[in-house]
C-alpha positions, 0 to 999 in steps of 0.5 A: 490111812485106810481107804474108805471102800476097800475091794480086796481079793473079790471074785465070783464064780456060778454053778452052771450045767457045764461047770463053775464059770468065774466070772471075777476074779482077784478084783482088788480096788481102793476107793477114797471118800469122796472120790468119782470112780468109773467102772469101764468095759466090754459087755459082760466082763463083770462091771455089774457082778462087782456092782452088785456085791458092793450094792449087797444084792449079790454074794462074792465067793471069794474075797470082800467089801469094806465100806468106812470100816464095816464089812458089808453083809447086805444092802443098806441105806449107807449105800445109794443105788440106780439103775439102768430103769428108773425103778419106780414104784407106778402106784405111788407119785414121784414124790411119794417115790422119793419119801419113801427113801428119805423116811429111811433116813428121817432119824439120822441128823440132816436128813433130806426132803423130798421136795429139796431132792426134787428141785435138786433135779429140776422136777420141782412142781411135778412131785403129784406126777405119777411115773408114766406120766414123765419121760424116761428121763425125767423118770431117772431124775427122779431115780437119782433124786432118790439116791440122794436123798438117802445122804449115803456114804456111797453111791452105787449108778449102774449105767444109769443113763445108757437107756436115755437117748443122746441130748438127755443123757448130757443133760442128765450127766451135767445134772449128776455132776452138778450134785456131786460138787454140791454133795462130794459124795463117793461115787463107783459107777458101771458105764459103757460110755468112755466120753461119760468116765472121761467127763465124771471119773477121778479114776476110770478102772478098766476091765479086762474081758474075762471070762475071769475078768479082772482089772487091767488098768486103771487110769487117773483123770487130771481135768480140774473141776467143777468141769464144764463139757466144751472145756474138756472137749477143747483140752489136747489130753482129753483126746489123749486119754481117750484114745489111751481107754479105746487102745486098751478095749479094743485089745480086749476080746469081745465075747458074743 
């Protein structure tokens, strides 16, 4: 049985003043639908290149990408994405923001609301706000309400909570949870945060440094779900797998 993203042999490498510099290379991943995989590792090892292909914003020089058995030549509404920011539109109210994606998927059978989007993640009654109006990370909800609401087939989070400060970015990382139980959707998220892959990730995938940086290891996350952060916390192999992520980044070199 295929896997339903499929990364085969993906590398890039940019012209630059002083040669080619590789930034990827021979990046092979296979993801299952419905899976939760972390991307993890030093600033600058590639997690968002590989991101950014996989988003169809960006051209891989060697290798591809297979989403559900279509190789990916672009962006497209199978495929939802945040980002560090919010990224919304200032002109227009969150739920305007938020409509803007469901009008994307509006033909396609059970398309969403933007409204049961935004109750989804507790900004129920805000809909009329503009975006300066919420705080950052009332801003991100919105940014994932809108994900979500493409109903896609992948989601793409590119350290999505790494601008929020502490007790926001548990907040919003029980709010991501709670959605995927609720939806399973499949899940490759880029984080710096090795307390955050081990809370969310069926897999965490770490990266070697690079420059041609690479998979080094990939580790499976056995903690059952729905996942409760104090019960993790208590588990003697949370710690145990934690201090296997930190061994191998701090093996890694760091590059200024």
């Amino acid at each position: 049985m295929r896997a339903f993203v499929e990364i085969a042999a993906l590398g890039k490498t940019y012209a630059t003043p002083a040669g080619p510099a590789e930034i990827v290379r021979d990046f092979s991943l296979y993801v299952d639908e419905g899976e939760f995989v972390c991307l993890l590792g030093h600033s600058g090892c590639g997690k968002s290149t590989v991101l950014s292909i996989l988003m169809g914003l960006n051209q891989a020089t060697t290798g591809g990408v297979v989403i559900g058995g279509r190789e990916i030549d672009g962006p497209g509404t199978d495929r939802g994405v945040v980002f560090q920011s919010a990224t919304l539109l200032p002109w227009m109210s969150v739920r305007a923001n938020v409509r803007l994606a469901v009008d994307q998927v509006r033909r396609a059978p059970g398309a969403g609301d933007a409204e049961a989007y935004l109750e989804a993640v507790g900004l129920d009654g805000l809909g009329d706000r503009l975006p300066r109006e919420l705080s950052a990370g009332m801003q991100q909800r919105v940014g994932i309400a809108r994900a979500f609401s493409l109903e896609p087939r992948l989601l793409l989070l590119d350290e999505p909570f790494s601008l929020l400060d502490a007790l926001t970015r548990m907040d919003c990382q029980d709010l991501l949870m709670a959605l995927w139980e609720r939806t399973r959707r499949t899940v490759l998220m880029v984080t710096h945060d090795v307390d955050e892959a081990l809370l969310l990730a069926d897999r965490i995938v770490l990266m070697t440094s690079g420059p041609a940086a690479t998979i080094g290891e990939i580790l499976r996350v056995k903690f059952p779900r729905p996942r409760v952060r104090e019960e993790i916390l208590s588990r003697p192999d949370y710690f145990w797998l934690r201090d296997q992520v930190l061994g191998f980044l701090e093996a890694q070199p760091v590059h200024a």
